[in-house]
N, C-alpha and C positions, 0 to 999 in steps of 0.2 A: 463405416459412416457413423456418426457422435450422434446418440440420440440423448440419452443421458449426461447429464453434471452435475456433479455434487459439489456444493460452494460448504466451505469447512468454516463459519464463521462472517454469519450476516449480518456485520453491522453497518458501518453507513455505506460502506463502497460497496460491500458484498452483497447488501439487499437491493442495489440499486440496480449492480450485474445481473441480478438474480431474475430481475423484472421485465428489465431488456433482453436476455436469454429467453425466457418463455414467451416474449414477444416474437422470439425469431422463431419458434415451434419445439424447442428444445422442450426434455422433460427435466426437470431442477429439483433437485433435491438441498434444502438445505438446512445450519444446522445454527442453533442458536443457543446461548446457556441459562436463558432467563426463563420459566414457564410461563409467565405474560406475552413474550413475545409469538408465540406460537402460532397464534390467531392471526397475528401480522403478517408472521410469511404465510400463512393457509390462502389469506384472502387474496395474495399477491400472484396466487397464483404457484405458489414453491409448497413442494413435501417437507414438512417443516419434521424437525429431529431436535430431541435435548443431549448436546454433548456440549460435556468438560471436560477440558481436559488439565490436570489438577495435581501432579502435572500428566496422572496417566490415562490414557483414552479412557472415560466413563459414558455408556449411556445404553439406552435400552435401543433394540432393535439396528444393534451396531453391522450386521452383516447386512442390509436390505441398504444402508446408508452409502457404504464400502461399495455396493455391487453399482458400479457404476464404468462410463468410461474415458470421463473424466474428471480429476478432481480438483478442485483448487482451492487453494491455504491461503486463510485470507485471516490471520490471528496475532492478534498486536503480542508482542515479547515479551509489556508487562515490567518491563525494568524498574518503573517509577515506588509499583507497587511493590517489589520485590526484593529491591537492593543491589539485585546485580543482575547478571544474564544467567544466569546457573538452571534459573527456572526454567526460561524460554527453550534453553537447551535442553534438558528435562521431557521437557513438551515434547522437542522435536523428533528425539532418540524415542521414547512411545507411539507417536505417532509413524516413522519410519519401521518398525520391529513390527507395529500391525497389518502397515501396506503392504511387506514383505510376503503377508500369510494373503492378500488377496488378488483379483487378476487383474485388477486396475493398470490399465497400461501407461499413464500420463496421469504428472501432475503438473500444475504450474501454480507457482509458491508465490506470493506478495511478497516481496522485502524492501529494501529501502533505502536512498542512495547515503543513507547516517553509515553507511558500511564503509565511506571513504573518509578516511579524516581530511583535518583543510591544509590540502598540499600548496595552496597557493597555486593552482593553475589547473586548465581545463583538463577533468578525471575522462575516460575510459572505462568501458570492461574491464580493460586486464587489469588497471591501475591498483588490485586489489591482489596482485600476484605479492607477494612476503610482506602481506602485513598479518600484524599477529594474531589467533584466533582463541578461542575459546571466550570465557567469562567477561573480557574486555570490547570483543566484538561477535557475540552473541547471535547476532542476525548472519554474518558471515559463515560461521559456524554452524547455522543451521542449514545455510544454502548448501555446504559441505555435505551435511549427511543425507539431504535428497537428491545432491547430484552424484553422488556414491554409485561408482561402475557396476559395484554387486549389488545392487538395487536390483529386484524383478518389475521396476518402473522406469521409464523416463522422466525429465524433469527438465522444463523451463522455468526458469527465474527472474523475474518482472522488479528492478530498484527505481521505487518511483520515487520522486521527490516530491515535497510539501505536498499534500492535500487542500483543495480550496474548492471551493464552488455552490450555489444555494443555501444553503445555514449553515455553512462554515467557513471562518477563515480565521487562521492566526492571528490577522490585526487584534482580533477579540482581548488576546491575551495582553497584547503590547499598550493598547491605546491607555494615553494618560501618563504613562509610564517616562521619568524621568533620569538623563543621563543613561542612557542606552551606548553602549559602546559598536564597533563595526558598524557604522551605518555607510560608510561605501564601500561596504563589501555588496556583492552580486547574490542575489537569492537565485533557487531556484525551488520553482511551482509547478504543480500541472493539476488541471481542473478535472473532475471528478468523469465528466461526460468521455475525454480522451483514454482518462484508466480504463472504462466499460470497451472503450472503440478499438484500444489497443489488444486486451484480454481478448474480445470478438474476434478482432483478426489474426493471432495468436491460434485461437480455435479454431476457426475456417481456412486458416494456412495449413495446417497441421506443421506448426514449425515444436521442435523439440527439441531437448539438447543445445539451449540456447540462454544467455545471459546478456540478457537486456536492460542501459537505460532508460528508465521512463520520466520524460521533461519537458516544459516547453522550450521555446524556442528562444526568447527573451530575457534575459538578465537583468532587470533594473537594480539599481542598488537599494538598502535595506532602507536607507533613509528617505528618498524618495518614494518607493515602495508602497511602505507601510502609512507614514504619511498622507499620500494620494488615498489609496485604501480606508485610512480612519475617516478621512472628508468625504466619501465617496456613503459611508455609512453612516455616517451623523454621529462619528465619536470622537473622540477627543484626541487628536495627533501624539502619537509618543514624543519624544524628543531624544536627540541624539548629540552624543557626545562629539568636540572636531579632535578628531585622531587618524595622524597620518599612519598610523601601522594597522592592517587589518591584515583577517585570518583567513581565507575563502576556498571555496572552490567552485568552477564553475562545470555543472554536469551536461557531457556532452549528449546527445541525443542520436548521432550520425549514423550509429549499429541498426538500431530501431529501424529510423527514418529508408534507410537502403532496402535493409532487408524486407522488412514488410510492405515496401512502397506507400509511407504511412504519410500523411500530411495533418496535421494538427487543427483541429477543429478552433482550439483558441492559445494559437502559438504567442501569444503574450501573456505574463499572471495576470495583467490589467484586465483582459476579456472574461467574456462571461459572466453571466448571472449569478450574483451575489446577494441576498436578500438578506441578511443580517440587519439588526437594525438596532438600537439600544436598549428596545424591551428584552429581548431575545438575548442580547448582552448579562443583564440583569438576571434573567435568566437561570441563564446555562454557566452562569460564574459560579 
């Protein structure tokens, strides 16, 4: 029985799981790189931990953190900041060589569905069978080394697409924004409250050795979208380019949907509570 969870990385999703777990009676351990934040997970109710990893596991009272029964990698790859994937990979080869040495029987990994390029048509799981790994797709590669047979863990792997919901969404980045090209291409989103509901049941299934989409249900196009989204926030609509060629892919959800008997809290990106607003814009720009 799972008394225990260690969340590897509580930022906006993972402190929110983190919340919802100790709602359901779990004990949460979780881990965070800032010393400010510490007090944040205390209060939430999570055994707050300082690790970085840098790219090698760094932090004090690293066995009490490990001793868990299960864990979840919930840690952005860092590309932007870093130039390529080489770090991310980095990351994941230390952190796999440590879990190696502990009894941890499960993990389940955050990744992302940027693992599929845009094939121009509805992706799969497997859709990621020969495409190329290492430094170019970085997340892929990671999920490689946690699903590694000679692992002394198992490993499910969670590719969620867009993050949105409460004070975030990407219109942030777009509104205002002029000549935007793919705007009928098809997005895909999924709200923040579905990642915790999924991860949840993921948990309580005891499903393992599994590679899942995570998405809503819904495809609008970017134009539309985004669009709807900026008027919806009181910001300033992007604008898009008319170009009959776009690039897309639309992620399926089906694996998910069957296997866990999962139904979608807000199987459209339109739903859900989104408070963003143009202070908050202003903001976090």
């Amino acid at each position: 029985m799972v008394k225990t969870i260690s969340i590897l990385g509580c930022g906006w999703l993972g402190l929110s799981l983190g919340k919802h777990l100790v709602s359901l009676g779990y004990h949460v351990k979780g881990s965070t790189t800032t010393q400010n934040k510490l007090r944040l997970l205390e209060d939430a109710g999570i055994e707050p931990y300082l690790i970085t990893l840098d790219p090698e596991v760094t932090c004090d009272f690293c066995d009490d953190f490990f001793e868990t029964d299960i864990l979840i990698v919930d840690i952005p790859p860092g590309i932007r900041r870093h130039k390529d994937g080489s770090f991310h990979i980095q990351q994941i080869e230390s952190l796999q060589s440590r879990l190696n040495k502990t009894l941890i029987p499960f993990v389940i990994f955050i990744s992302s569905t940027s693992v599929y390029p845009d094939f121009n048509k509805s992706v799969t799981e497997q859709d990621t069978q020969g495409l190329q790994r290492g430094t170019e797709n970085p997340l892929l590669t990671a999920e490689d080394l946690l699903l590694n047979t000679k692992n002394n863990f198992e490993t499910t792997v969670i590719r969620f697409a867009g993050l949105y919901g409460y004070d975030r969404h990407p219109v942030r980045y777009l509104a205002g924004r002029k000549n935007l090209s793919n705007g009928d291409a098809p997005v895909n989103m999924i709200h923040r409250d579905d990642c915790v509901n999924i991860i949840t049941e993921i948990i309580q299934q005891n499903v393992r050795n599994e590679i899942f989409n995570a998405c809503a249900d819904k495809h609008p196009t970017r134009r539309d979208y985004y669009t709807r989204m900026a008027l919806r926030l009181e910001l300033e609509p992007p604008a898009f380019t008319e170009n009959t060629s776009i690039n897309y892919k639309i992620v399926s959800n089906e694996k998910l949907k069957k296997r866990l008997n999962y139904l979608f809290k807000y199987p459209s990106p339109y739903d859900g509570e989104v408070t963003l607003h143009v202070t908050a814009n202003k903001r976090n720009s």
